[in-house]
N, C-alpha and C positions, 0 to 999 in steps of 0.2 A: 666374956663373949668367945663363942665357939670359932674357929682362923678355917676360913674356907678349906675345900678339900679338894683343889686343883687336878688333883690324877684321877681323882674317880671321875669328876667332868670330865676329862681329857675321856678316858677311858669308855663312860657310856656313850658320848661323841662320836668314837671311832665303831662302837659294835654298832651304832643306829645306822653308819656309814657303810656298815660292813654288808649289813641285813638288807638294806635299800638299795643295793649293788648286785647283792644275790638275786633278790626278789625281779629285778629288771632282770638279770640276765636270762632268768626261767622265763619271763613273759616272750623276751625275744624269742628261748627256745620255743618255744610253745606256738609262737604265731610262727616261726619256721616250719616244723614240723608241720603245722596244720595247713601249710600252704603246699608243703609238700607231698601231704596226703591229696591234699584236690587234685593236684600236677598226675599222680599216679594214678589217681581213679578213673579220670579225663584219658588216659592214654589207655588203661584196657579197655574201656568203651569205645573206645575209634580203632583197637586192635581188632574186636570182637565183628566190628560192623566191616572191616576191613576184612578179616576171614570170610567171613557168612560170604562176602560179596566173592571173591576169590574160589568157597568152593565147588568143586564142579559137582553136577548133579546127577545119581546115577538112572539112565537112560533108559 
């Protein structure tokens, strides 16, 4: 009978752990970044409407 092969368990264990760590960390980037896109687009739309309002009209 073949004696188990403890490190390569060990081993695919830690890359599964490794991969699933990564993988969350890119979602967190990902929903950051994409929150931080809305934040910037919201602010030149209120810059824009905030100019137009601002400038004067020539007479």
């Amino acid at each position: 009978m073949a004696k188990p092969n403890y490190a390569f368990e060990k081993r695919q264990k830690e890359l599964a752990k490794k991969q699933k760590k990564q993988e969350k960390l890119q979602q967190r980037q990902g929903a950051v970044g994409h929150e931080a896109a809305e934040d910037t687009t919201t602010q030149v739309g209120q810059d824009d409407a905030a100019a137009a309002a601002v400038t004067p009209t020539a007479d």
